[in-house]
N, C-alpha and C positions, 0 to 999 in steps of 0.2 A: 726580270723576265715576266713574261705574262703568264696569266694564269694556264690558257691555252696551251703555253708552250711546256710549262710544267706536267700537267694530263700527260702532255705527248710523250715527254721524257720519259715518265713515271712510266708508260703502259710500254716503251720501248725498254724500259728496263726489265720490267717484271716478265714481256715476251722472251724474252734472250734468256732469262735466269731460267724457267721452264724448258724452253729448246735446247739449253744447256746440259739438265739436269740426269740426262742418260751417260753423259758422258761419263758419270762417277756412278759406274755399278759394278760388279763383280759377279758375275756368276760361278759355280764350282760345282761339278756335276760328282756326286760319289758312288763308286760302285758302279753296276752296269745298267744307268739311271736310263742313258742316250739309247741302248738297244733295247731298253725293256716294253712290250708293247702294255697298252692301255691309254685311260684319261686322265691328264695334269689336273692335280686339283693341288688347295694352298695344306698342308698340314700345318704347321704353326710359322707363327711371326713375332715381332718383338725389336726392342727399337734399345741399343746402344747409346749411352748418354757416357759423354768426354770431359775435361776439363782441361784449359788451357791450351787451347785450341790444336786438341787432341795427346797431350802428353799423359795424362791420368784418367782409365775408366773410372766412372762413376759404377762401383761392382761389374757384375758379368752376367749378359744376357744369357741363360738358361734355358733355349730353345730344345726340344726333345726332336727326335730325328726316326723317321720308322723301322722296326725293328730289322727287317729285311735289309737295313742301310741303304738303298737306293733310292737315292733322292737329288735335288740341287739345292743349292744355297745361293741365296740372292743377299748382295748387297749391295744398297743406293743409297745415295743422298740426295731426297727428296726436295721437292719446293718448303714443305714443312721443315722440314730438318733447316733449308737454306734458310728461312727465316727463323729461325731459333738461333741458329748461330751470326745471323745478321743485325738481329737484334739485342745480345749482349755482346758486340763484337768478338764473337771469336773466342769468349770466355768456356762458355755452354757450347758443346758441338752435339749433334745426336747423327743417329745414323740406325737407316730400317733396314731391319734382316727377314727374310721370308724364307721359309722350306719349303719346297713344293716337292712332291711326292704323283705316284701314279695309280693308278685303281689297276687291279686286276682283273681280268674277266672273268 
């Protein structure tokens, strides 16, 4: 192959793996998160690390959550995450969780 042709490939993969990467999220809304009025902001986050391509955490993300309980819970598999676990095949998996919460007026 030419080198040209490799660039191509390479930027045609790493496109697709981005466009991809919504596809693996999880949202989870708790409590009455969807009717409560206010502004989304991030309350905490924290990043899930797997083993053996996902059979065993690596301990447990300890995200705190607002005390009023209403909130959501996001979880993706980021580009980052997709090269961590691209890079030791599949040994190392990680996965980012975010709380998002809403401000009161």
């Amino acid at each position: 192959m030419k080198p040209k042709q490799i660039i191509l490939n390479m930027f045609v993969i790493i496109l697709c793996t981005i466009l991809v990467e919504s596809c693996m999220m999880t949202k989870t809304s708790v409590g009455a998160y969807k009717e409560s009025p206010g502004k989304e902001y991030t309350y905490d986050k924290g990043k899930q690390i797997w083993l053996f391509w996902g059979l065993f955490p690596i301990g447990r993300t300890d995200l705190t959550t607002p005390s009023n309980g209403e909130c959501v819970v996001i979880s993706k598999f980021r580009f980052t995450d997709f090269l961590v676990t691209g890079i030791t095949g599949g040994i190392v998996t990680s996965f980012s969780i975010k709380v998002k919460a809403k401000k009161q007026n």
